[in-house]
Backbone atoms as SQL, in Angstrom:
CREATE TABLE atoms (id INTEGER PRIMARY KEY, chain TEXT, resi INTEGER, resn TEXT, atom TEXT, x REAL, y REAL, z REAL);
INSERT INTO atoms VALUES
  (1, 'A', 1, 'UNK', 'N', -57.331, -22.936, 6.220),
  (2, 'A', 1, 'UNK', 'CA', -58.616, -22.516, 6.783),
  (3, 'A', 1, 'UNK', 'C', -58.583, -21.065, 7.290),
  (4, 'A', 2, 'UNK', 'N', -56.967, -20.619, 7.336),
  (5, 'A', 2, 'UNK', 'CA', -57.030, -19.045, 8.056),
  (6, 'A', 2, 'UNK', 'C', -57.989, -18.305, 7.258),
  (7, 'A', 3, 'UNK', 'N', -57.983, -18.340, 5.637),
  (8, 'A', 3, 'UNK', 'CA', -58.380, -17.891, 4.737),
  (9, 'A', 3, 'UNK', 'C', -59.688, -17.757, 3.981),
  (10, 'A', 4, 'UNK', 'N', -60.211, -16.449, 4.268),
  (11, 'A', 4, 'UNK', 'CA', -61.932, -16.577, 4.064),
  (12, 'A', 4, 'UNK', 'C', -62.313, -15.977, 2.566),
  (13, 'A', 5, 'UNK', 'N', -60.918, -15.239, 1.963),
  (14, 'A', 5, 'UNK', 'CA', -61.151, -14.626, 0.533),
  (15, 'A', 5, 'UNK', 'C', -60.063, -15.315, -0.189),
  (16, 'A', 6, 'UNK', 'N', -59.876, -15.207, -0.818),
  (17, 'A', 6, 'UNK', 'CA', -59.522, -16.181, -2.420),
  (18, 'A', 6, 'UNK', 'C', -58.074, -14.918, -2.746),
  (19, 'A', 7, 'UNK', 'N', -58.563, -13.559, -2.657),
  (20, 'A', 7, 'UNK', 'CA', -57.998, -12.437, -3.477),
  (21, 'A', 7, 'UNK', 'C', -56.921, -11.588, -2.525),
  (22, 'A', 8, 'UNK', 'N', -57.845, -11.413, -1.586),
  (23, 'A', 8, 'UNK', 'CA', -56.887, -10.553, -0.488),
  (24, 'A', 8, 'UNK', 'C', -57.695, -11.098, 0.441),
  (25, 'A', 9, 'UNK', 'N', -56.613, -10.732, 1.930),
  (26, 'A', 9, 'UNK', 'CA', -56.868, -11.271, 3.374),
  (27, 'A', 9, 'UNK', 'C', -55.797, -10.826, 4.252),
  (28, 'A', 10, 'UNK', 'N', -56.418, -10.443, 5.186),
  (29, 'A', 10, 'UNK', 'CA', -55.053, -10.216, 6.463),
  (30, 'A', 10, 'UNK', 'C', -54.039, -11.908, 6.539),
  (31, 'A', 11, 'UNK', 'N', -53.027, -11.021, 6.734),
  (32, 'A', 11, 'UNK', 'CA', -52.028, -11.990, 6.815),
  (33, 'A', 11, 'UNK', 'C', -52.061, -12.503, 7.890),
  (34, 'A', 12, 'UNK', 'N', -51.382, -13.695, 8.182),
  (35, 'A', 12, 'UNK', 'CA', -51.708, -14.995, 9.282),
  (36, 'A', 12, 'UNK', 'C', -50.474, -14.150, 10.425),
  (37, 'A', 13, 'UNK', 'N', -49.406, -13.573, 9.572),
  (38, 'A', 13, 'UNK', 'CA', -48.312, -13.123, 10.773),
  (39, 'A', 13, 'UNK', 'C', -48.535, -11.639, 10.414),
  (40, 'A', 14, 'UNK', 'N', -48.990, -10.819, 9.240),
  (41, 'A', 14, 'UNK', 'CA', -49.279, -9.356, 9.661),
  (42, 'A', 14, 'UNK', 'C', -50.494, -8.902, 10.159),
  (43, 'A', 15, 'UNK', 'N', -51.224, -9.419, 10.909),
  (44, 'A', 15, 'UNK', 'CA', -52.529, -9.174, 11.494),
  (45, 'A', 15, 'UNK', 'C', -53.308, -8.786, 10.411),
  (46, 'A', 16, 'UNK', 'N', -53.955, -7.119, 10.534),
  (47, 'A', 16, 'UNK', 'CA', -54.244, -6.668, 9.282),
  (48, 'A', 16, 'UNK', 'C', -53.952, -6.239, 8.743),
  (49, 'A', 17, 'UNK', 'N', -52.670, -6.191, 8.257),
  (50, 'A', 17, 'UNK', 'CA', -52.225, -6.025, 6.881),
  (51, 'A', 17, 'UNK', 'C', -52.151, -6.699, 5.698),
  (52, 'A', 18, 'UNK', 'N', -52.902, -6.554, 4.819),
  (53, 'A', 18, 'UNK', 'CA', -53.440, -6.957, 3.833),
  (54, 'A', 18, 'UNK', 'C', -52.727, -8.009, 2.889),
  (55, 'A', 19, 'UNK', 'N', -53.084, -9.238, 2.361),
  (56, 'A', 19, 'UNK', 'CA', -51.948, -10.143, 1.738),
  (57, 'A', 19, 'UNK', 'C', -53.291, -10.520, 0.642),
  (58, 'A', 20, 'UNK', 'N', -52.322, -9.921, -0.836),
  (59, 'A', 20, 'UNK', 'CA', -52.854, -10.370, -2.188),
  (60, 'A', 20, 'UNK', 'C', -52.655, -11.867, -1.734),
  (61, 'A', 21, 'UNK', 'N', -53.917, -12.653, -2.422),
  (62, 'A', 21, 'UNK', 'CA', -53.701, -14.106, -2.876),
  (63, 'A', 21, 'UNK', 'C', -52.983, -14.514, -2.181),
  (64, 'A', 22, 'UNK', 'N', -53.886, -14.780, -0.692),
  (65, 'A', 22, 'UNK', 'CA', -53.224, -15.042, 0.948),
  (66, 'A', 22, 'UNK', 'C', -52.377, -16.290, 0.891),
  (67, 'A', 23, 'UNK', 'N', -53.098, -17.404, 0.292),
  (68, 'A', 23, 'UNK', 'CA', -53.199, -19.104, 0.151),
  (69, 'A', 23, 'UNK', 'C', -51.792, -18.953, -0.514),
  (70, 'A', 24, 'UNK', 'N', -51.768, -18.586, -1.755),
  (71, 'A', 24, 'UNK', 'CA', -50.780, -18.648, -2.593),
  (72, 'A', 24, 'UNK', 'C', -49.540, -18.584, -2.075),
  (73, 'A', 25, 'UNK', 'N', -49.999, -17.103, -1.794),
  (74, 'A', 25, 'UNK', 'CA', -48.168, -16.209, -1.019),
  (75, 'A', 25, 'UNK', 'C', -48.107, -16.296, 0.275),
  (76, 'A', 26, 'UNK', 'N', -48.497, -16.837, 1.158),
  (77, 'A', 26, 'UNK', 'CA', -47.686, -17.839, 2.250),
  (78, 'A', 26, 'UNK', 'C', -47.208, -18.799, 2.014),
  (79, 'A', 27, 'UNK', 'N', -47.959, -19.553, 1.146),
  (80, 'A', 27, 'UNK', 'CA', -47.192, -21.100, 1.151),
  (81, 'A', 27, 'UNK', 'C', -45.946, -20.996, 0.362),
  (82, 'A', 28, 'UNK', 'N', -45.640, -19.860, -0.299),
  (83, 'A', 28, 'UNK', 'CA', -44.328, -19.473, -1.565),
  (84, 'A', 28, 'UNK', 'C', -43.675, -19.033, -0.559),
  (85, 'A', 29, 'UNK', 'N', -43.732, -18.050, 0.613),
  (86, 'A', 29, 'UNK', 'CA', -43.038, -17.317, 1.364),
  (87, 'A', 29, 'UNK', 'C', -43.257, -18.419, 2.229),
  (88, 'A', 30, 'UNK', 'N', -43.575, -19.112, 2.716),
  (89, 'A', 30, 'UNK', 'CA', -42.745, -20.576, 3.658),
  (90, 'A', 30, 'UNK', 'C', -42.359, -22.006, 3.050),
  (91, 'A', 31, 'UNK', 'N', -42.283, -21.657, 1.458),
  (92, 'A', 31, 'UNK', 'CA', -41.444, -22.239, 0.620),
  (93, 'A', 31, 'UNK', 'C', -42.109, -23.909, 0.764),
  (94, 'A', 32, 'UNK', 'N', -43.569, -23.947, 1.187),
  (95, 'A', 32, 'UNK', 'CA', -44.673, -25.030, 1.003),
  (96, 'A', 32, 'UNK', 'C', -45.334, -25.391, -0.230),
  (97, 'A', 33, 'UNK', 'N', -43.796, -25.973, -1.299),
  (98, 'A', 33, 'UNK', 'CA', -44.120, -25.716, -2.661),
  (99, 'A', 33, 'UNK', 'C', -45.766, -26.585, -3.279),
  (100, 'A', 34, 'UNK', 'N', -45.655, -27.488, -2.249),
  (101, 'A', 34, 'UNK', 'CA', -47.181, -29.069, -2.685),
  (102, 'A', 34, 'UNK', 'C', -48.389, -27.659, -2.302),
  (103, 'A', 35, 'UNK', 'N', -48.101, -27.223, -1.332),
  (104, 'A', 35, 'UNK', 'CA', -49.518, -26.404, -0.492),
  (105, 'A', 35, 'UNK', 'C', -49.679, -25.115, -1.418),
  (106, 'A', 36, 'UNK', 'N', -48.482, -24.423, -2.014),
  (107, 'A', 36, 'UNK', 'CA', -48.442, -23.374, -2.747),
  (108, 'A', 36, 'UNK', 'C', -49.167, -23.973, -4.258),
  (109, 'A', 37, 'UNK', 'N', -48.792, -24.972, -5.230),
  (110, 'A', 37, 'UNK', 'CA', -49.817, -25.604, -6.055),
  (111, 'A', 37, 'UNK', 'C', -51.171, -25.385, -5.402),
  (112, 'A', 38, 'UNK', 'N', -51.628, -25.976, -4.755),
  (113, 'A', 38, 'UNK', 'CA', -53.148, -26.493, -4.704),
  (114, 'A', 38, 'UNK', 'C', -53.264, -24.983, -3.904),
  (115, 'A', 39, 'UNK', 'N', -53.044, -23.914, -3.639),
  (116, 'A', 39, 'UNK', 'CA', -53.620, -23.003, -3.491),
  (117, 'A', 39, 'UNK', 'C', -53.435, -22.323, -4.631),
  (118, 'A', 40, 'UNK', 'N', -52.786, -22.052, -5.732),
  (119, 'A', 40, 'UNK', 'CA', -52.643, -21.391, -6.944),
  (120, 'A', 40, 'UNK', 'C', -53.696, -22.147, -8.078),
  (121, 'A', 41, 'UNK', 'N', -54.203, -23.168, -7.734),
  (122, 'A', 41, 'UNK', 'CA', -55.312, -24.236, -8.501),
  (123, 'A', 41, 'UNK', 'C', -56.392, -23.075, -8.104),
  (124, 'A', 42, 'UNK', 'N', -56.837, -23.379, -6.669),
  (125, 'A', 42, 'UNK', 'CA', -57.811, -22.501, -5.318),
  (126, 'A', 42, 'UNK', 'C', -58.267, -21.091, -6.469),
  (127, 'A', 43, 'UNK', 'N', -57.123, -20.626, -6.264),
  (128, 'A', 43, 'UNK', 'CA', -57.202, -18.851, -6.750),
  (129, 'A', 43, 'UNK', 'C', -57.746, -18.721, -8.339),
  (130, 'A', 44, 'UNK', 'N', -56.598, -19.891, -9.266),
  (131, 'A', 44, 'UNK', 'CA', -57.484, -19.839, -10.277),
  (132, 'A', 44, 'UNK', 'C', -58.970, -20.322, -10.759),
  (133, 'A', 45, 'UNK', 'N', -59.140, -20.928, -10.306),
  (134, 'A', 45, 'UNK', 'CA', -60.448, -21.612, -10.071),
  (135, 'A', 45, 'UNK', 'C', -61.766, -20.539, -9.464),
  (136, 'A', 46, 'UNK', 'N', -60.974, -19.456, -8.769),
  (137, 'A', 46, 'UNK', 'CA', -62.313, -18.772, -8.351),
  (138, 'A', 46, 'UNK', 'C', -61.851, -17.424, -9.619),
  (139, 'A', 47, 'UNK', 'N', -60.995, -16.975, -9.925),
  (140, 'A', 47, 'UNK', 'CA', -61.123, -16.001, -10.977),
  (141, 'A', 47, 'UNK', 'C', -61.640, -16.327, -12.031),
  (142, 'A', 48, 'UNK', 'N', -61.158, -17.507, -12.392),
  (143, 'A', 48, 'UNK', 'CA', -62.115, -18.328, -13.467),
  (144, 'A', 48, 'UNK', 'C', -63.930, -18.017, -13.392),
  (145, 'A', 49, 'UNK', 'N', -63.852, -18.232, -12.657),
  (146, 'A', 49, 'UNK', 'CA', -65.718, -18.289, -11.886),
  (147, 'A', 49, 'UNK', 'C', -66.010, -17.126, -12.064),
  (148, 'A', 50, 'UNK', 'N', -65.451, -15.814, -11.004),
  (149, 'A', 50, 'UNK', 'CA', -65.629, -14.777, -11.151),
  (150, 'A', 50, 'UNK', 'C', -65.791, -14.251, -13.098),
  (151, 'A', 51, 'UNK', 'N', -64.333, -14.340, -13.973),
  (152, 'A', 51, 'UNK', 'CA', -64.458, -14.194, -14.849),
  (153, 'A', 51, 'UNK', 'C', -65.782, -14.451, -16.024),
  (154, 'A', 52, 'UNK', 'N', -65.980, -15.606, -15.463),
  (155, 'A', 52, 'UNK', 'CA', -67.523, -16.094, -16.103),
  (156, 'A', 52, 'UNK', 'C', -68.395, -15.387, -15.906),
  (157, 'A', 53, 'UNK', 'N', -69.054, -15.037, -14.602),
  (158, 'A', 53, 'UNK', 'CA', -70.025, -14.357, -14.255),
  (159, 'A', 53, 'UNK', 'C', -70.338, -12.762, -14.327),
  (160, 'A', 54, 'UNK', 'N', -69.155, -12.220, -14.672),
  (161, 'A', 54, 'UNK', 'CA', -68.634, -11.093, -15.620),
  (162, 'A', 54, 'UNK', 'C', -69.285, -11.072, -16.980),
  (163, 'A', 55, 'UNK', 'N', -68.999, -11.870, -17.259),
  (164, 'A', 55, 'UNK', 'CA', -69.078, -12.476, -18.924),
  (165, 'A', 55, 'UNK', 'C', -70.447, -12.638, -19.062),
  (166, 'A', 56, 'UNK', 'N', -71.302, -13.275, -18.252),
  (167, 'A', 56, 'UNK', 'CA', -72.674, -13.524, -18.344),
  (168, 'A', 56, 'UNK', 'C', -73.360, -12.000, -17.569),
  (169, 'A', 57, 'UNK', 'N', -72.454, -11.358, -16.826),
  (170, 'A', 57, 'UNK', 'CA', -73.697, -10.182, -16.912),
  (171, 'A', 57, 'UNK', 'C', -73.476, -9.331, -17.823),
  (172, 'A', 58, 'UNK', 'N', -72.353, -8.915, -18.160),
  (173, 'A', 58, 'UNK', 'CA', -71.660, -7.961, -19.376),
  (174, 'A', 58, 'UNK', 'C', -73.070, -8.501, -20.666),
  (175, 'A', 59, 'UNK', 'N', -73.449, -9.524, -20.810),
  (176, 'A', 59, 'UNK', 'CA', -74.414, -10.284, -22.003),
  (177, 'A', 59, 'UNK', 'C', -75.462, -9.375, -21.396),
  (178, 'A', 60, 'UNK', 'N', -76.012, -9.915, -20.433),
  (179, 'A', 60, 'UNK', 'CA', -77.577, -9.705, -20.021),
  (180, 'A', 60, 'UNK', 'C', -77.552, -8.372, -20.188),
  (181, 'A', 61, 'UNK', 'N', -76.805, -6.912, -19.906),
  (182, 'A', 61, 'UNK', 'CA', -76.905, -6.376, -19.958),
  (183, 'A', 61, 'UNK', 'C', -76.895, -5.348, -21.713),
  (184, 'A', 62, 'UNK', 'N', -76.309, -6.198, -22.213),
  (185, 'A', 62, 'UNK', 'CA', -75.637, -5.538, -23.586),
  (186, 'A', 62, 'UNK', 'C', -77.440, -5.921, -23.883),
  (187, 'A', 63, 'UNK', 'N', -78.073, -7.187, -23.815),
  (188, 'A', 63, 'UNK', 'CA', -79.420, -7.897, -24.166),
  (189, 'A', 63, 'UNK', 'C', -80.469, -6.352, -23.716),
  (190, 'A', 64, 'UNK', 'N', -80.133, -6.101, -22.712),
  (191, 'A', 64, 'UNK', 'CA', -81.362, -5.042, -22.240),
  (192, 'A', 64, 'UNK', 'C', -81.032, -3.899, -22.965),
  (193, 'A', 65, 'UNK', 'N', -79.927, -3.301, -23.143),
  (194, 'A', 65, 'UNK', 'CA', -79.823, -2.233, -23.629),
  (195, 'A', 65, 'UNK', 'C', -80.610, -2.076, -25.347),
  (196, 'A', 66, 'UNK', 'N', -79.949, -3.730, -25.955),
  (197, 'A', 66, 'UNK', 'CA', -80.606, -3.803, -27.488),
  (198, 'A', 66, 'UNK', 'C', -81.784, -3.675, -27.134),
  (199, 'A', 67, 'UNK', 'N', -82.266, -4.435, -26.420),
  (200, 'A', 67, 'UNK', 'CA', -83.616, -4.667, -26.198),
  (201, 'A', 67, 'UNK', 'C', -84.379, -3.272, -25.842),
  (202, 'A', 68, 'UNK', 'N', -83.845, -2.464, -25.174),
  (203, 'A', 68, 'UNK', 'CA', -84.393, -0.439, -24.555),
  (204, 'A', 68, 'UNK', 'C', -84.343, 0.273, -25.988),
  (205, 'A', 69, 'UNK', 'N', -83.161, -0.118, -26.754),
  (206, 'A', 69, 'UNK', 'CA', -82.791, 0.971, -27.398),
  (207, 'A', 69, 'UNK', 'C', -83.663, 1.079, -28.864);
């Protein structure tokens, strides 16, 4: 629950200093291999998402441009 971004986040023991893929790399760096899974599920699951919605505006946009040009 420390964790409000998916990607980066202040670390739980470096205040704010910044921790890529917070969920992930604590639970690897306190060697919480069950908690480190289901947060590496977590992370892919939202790049996944992200990736999609990439994908669907990269379209809409390529659509307007045919569509201007």
């Amino acid at each position: 629950p420390w964790f409000r971004h998916q990607i980066y986040s202040p670390g739980f023991y470096t205040g704010y200093g910044v921790k890529t893929l917070p969920g992930a790399r604590e639970a690897i760096e306190l060697e919480r291999w069950d908690e480190a899974a289901r947060e590496i599920e977590n992370v892919s699951e939202v790049i996944a998402g992200v990736a999609d919605r990439i994908e669907r505006i990269t379209a809409r946009i390529r659509r307007t441009e045919r569509d201007d040009g």
